[in-house]
C-alpha positions in Angstrom: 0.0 0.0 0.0 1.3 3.8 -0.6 2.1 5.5 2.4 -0.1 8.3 1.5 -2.6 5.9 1.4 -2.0 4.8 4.8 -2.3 8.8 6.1 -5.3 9.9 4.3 -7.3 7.9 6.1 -9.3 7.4 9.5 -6.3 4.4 10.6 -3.9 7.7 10.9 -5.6 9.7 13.5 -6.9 6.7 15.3 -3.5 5.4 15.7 -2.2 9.5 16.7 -4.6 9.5 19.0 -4.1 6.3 21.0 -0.2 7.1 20.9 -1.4 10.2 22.3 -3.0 8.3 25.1 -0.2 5.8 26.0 2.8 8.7 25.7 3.7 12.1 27.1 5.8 12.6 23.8 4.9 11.4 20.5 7.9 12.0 17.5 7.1 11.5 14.4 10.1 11.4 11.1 8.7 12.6 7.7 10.4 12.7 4.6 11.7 16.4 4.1 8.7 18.8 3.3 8.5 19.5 0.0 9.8 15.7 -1.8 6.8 13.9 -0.8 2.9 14.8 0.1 3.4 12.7 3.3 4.2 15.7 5.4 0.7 17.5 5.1 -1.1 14.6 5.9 1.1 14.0 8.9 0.9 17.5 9.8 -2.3 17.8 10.3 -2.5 15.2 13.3 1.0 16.7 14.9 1.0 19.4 17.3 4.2 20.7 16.5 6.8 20.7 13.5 10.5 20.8 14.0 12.7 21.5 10.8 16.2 19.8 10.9 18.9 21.5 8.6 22.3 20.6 7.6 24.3 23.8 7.6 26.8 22.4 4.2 23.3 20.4 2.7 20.5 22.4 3.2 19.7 24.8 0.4 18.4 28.5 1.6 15.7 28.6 -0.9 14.4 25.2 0.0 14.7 25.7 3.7 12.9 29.0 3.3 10.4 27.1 1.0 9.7 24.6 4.1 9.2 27.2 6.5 6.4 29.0 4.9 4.9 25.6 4.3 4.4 24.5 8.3 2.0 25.8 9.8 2.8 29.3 12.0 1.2 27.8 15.5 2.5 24.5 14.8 6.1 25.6 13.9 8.8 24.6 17.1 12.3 25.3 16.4 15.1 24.6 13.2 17.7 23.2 14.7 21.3 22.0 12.8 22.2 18.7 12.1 26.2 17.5 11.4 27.3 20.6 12.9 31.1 20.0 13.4 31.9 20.2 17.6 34.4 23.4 17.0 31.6 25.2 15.7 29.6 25.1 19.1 32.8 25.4 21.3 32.4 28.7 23.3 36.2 30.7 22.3 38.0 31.7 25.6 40.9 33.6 23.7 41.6 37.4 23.9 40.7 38.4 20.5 37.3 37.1 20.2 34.9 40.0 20.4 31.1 39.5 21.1 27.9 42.2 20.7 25.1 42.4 22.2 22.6 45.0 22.6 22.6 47.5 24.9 25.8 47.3 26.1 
């Protein structure tokens, strides 16, 4: 059977619901937004969309193609995926300068 198949019908928000029931948390992993229809149908059971980029994979134009695509009260957070460990490491050397405002 076609997946879409399987979420365009009343078996997908029966099964959201008892999931629901049994969890405090409930993830669900879609296909990225715009390959497939599968991320409508699943949206529209979820309570909340989170958008996983890859900072050297990720095209702007798609990414900023996705966002307009989840729904505003349903959107959580985009948060980076492969992000090499130097890039998070906080710098402790003298000529690293921060900004922030009003100071």
């Amino acid at each position: 059977m076609h997946p879409v198949a399987l979420l365009n019908g009343p078996p997908w928000p029966a099964l959201c619901a008892k999931l629901r029931g049994m969890f405090r948390y409930v993830v669900i992993d879609s296909p990225p937004i715009a390959a497939v229809a599968d991320f409508d149908l699943i949206q529209e059971t979820c309570d909340g969309a989170i958008l996983v980029v890859r900072p050297d994979h990720t095209a702007r134009a798609l990414l900023q193609k996705s966002l307009e695509m989840v729904a505003k009260a349903k959107f959580l957070d985009v948060p980076p995926n492969c992000v090499p460990e130097w890039a998070l490491a906080k710098r402790s050397s003298a000529d690293y300068y921060y900004y922030s405002e009003g100071r």
